[in-house]
C-alpha positions in Angstrom: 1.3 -31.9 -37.2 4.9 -31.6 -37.5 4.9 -27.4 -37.3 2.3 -28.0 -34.6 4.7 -30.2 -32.9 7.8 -27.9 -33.3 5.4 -24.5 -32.2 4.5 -26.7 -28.8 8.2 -27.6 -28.2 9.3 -24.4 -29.1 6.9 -22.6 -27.0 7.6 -25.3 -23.7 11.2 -24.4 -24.3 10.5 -20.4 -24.4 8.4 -21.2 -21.3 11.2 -23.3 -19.2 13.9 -20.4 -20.3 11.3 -17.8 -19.0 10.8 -19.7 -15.9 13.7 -19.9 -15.1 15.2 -16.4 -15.7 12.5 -15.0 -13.3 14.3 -18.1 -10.2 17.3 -16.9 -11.3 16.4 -13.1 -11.2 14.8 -13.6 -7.8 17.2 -14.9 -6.0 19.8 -12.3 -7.2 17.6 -9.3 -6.2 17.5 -11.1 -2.6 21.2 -11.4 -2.8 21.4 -7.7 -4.0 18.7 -5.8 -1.8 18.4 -7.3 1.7 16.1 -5.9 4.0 16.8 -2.5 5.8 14.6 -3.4 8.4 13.8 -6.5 11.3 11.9 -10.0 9.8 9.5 -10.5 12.1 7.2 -14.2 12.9 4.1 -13.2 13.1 2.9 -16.5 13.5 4.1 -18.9 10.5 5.5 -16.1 8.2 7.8 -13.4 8.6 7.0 -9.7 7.9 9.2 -7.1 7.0 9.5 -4.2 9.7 11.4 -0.8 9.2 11.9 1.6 11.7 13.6 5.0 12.1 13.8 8.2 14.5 12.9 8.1 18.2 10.2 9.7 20.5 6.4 9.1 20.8 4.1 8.8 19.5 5.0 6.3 17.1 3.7 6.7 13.7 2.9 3.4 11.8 2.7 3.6 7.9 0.0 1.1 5.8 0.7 1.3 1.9 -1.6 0.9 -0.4 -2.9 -2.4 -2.3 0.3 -2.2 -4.8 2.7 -0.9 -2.5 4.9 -2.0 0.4 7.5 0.0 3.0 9.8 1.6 -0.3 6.5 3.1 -1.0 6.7 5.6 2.5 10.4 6.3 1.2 9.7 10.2 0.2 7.8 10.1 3.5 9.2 8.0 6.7 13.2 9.5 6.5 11.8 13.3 7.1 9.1 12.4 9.8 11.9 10.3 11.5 13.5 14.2 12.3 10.3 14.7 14.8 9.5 10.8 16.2 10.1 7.1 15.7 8.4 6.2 12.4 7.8 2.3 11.2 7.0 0.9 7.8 6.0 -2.6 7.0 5.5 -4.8 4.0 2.4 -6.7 4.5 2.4 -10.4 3.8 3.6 -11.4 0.4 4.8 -7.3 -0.5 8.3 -5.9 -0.4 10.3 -8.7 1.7 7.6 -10.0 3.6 7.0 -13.6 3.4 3.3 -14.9 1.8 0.5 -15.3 4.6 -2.8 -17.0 5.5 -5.9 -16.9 3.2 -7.9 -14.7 3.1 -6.5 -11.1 3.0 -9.3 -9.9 4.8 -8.7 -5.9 6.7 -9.3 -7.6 9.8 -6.3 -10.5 9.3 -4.3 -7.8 7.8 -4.8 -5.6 11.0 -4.5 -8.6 13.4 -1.1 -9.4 11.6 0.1 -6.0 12.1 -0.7 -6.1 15.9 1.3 -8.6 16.0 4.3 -7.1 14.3 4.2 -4.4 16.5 3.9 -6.5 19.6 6.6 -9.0 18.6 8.5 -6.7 17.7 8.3 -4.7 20.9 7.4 -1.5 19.6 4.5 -0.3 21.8 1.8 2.7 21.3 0.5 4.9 21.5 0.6 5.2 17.7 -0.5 7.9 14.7 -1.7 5.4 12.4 -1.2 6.6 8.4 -3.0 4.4 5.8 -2.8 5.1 2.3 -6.0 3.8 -0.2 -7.0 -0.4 1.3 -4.0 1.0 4.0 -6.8 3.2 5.0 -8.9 0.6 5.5 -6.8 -1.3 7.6 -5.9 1.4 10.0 -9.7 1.7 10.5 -10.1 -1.9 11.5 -6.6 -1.6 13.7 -8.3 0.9 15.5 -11.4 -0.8 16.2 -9.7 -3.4 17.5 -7.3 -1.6 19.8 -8.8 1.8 20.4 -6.5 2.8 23.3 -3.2 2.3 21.9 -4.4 4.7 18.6 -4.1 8.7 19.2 -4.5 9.6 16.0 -5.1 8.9 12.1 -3.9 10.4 8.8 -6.0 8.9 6.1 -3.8 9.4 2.7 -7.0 9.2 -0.6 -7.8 6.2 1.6 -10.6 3.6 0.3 -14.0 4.0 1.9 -16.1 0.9 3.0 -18.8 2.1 0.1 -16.9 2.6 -3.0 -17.8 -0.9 -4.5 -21.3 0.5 -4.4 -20.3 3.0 -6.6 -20.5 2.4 -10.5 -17.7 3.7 -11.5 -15.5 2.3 -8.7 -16.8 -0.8 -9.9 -15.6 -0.2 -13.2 -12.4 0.7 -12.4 -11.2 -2.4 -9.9 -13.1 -5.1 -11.9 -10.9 -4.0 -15.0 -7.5 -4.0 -12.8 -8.6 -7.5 -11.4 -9.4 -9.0 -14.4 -6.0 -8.3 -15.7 -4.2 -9.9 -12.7 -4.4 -13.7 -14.0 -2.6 -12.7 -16.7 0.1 -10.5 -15.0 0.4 -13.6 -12.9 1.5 -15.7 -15.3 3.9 -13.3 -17.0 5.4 -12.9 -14.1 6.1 -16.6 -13.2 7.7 -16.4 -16.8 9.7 -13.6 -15.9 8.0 -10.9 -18.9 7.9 -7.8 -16.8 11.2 -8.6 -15.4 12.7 -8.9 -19.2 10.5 -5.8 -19.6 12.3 -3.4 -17.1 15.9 -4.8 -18.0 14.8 -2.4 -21.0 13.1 0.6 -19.6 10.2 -0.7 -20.2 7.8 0.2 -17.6 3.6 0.9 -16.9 2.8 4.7 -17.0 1.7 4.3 -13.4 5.0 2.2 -12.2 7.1 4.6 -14.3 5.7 7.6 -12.2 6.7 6.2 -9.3 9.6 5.4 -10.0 10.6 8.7 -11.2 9.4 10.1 -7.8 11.3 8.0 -5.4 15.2 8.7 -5.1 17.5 7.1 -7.6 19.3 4.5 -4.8 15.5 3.0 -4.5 14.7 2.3 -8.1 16.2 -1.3 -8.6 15.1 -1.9 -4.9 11.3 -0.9 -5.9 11.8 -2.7 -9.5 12.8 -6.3 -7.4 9.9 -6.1 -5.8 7.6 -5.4 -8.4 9.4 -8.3 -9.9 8.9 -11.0 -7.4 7.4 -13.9 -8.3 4.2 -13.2 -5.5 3.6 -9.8 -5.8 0.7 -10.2 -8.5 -0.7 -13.4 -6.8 -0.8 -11.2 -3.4 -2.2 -8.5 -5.4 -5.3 -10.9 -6.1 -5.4 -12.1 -3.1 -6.0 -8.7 -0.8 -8.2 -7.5 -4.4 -10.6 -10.8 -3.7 -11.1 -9.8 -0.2 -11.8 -6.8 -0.6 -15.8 -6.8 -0.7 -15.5 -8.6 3.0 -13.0 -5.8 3.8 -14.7 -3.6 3.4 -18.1 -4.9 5.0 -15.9 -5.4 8.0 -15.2 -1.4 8.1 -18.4 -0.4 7.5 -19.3 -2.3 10.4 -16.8 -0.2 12.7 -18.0 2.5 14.8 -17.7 6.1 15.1 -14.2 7.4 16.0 -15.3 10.1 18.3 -13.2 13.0 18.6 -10.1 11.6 17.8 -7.5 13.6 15.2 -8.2 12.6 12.2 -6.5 14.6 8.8 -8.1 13.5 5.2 -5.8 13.6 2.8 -7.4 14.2 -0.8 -5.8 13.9 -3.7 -7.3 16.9 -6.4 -5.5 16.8 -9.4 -7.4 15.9 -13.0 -5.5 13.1 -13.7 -5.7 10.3 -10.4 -4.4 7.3 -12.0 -2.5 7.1 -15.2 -4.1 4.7 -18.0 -7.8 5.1 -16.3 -9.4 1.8 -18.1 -12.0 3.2 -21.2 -14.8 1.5 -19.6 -14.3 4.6 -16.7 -16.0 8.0 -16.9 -13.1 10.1 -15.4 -15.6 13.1 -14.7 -18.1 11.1 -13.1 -15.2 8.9 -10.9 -13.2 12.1 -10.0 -17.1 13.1 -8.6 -17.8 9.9 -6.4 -14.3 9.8 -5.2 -14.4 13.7 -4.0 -17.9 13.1 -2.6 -17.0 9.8 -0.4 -13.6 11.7 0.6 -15.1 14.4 2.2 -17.6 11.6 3.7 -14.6 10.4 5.3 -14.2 13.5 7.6 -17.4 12.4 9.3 -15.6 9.5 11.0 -14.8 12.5 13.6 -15.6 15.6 15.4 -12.2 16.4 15.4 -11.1 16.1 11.8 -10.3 18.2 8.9 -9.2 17.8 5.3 -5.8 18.5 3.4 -6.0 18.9 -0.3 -3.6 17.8 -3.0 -4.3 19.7 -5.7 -1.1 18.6 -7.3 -1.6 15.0 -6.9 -2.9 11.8 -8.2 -3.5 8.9 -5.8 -0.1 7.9 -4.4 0.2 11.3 -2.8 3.2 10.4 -0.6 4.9 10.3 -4.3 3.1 13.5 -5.9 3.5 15.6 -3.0 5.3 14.2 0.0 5.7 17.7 1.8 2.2 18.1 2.2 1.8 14.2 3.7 5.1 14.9 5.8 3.3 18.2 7.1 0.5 16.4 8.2 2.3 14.4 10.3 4.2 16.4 11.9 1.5 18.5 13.3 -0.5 15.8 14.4 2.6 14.1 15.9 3.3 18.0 18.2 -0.6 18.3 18.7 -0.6 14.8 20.7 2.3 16.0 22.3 0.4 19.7 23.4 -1.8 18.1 26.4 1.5 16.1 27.9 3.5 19.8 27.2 1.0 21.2 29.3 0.6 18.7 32.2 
């Protein structure tokens, strides 16, 4: 009993210093990185809004599940040469303030709506959504079809791949990990972790990627206390996410670029329980499923890139843009 004893109050007080490092750590990070961009109310919680360049059309970048606005940084600074250009951080990522439950595509498209609006940054807009920010640029669209002139879809997620075995695989052995990650967190374990270097293969290549005045910013927020347990949140909705996008419509002929990422390796540390042949397969096959959302679309390959192509091969994502953003501007040229 007495070991027993001296292991629980041992552990407690491990626990409690823990805890409190990660407080501590948190509110220096605030201290030390404060936003670039506007906090905006969106109703009851503030997001995070960065904006550069001028002109129209403006083009609105949606990160991916993991990321946030530091995520367009290879991106957004060149594409600002040519147009205004606005990253966010959805609820609960980056400096963004947690939101409502659930992280449903459709709140996290009504949410953005709002940003935009409050923040009086009107369309039309060249949407660009990166993997679930794919997703959400979809359901933006649907929902405000006449302020959208165009869409870059970056290896975005399509509304069947939880139909897909492998996908299946692959998420369910992320999301089962996140419970865990949570709690590490609140004890402040990854943050010990990267005072050492000590990073995930997949957040150590981005980190690499991005340039070196970013890398403590992007370590804070991986860091923050939320980021897992918004992590879990959009990763729970995402069967009704993406019911609600396979319920959209057709997007006619409006521009539409599908951005595929080739390269043998898409994500570092694929979990065993993943056949990377048969994944790479299904997630060409639903790609190039993707350019049927138009009759005026085509697809860009990476052939040098995993999934976070904005960090792989930025050129080819900034390249993309920029045409679409001067083939909008043709008709008006011609008027």
């Amino acid at each position: 009993m007495r070991v027993f004893k001296w292991f629980l109050v041992s552990f407690m007080a491990l626990a409690t210093i823990g805890a409190l490092y990660q407080i501590v750590g948190t509110v220096l990070d605030r201290k030390q990185h404060p936003p670039p961009g506007q906090m905006i109310d969106v109703g009851g919680h503030r997001l995070h809004l960065h904006c550069m360049g001028q002109g129209s059309p403006t083009v609105v970048l949606e990160a991916a599940a993991p990321g946030w606005s530091l995520y367009w940084s290879t991106v957004q600074p060149e594409v600002a040469q040519v147009t205004r250009v606005c990253a966010y951080d959805r609820a609960g990522l980056g400096w963004s303030e947690r939101g409502p439950l659930p992280r449903t595509g459709q709140q996290l498209a009504r949410e953005l709506h709002r940003l935009l609006d409050r923040a009086g940054i009107p369309g039309p807009y060249i949407l660009v959504g990166h993997s679930l920010g794919g997703l959400v640029t979809r359901l933006y669209r649907e929902a405000h079809p006449r302020d959208v002139i165009g869409i870059v879809l970056v290896d975005a997620g399509h509304p069947m791949e939880m139909r897909q075995a492998e996908f299946r695989s692959f998420t369910h052995a992320g999301q089962s990990m996140l419970p865990i990650m949570r709690t590490m967190t609140i004890l402040g374990i990854p943050r010990l972790m990267m005072s050492f270097d000590k990073l995930p293969p997949l957040l150590a290549e981005q980190e690499i990627k991005v340039p070196e005045s970013m890398r403590p910013v992007l370590r804070a927020g991986w860091a923050r206390t939320g980021y897992v347990a918004t992590l879990a949140d959009e990763g729970s909705a995402l069967i009704e996410t993406l019911e609600q996008v396979r319920r959209t419509g057709s997007l006619g002929d409006l521009p539409l670029v599908v951005v595929t990422a080739t390269a043998p390796v898409w994500w570092p540390d694929m979990p065993g329980q993943v056949n990377p042949v048969k994944f790479r397969k299904m997630w060409l096959d639903l790609q190039q499923d993707l350019t049927t959302l138009s009759s005026n679309s085509r697809q860009e390959l990476a052939d040098r890139s995993g999934h976070f192509i904005q960090f792989d091969q930025p050129s080819l994502v900034i390249e993309v843009i920029r045409q679409m953003v001067d083939n909008t501007r043709q008709p008006a040229r011609s008027r």
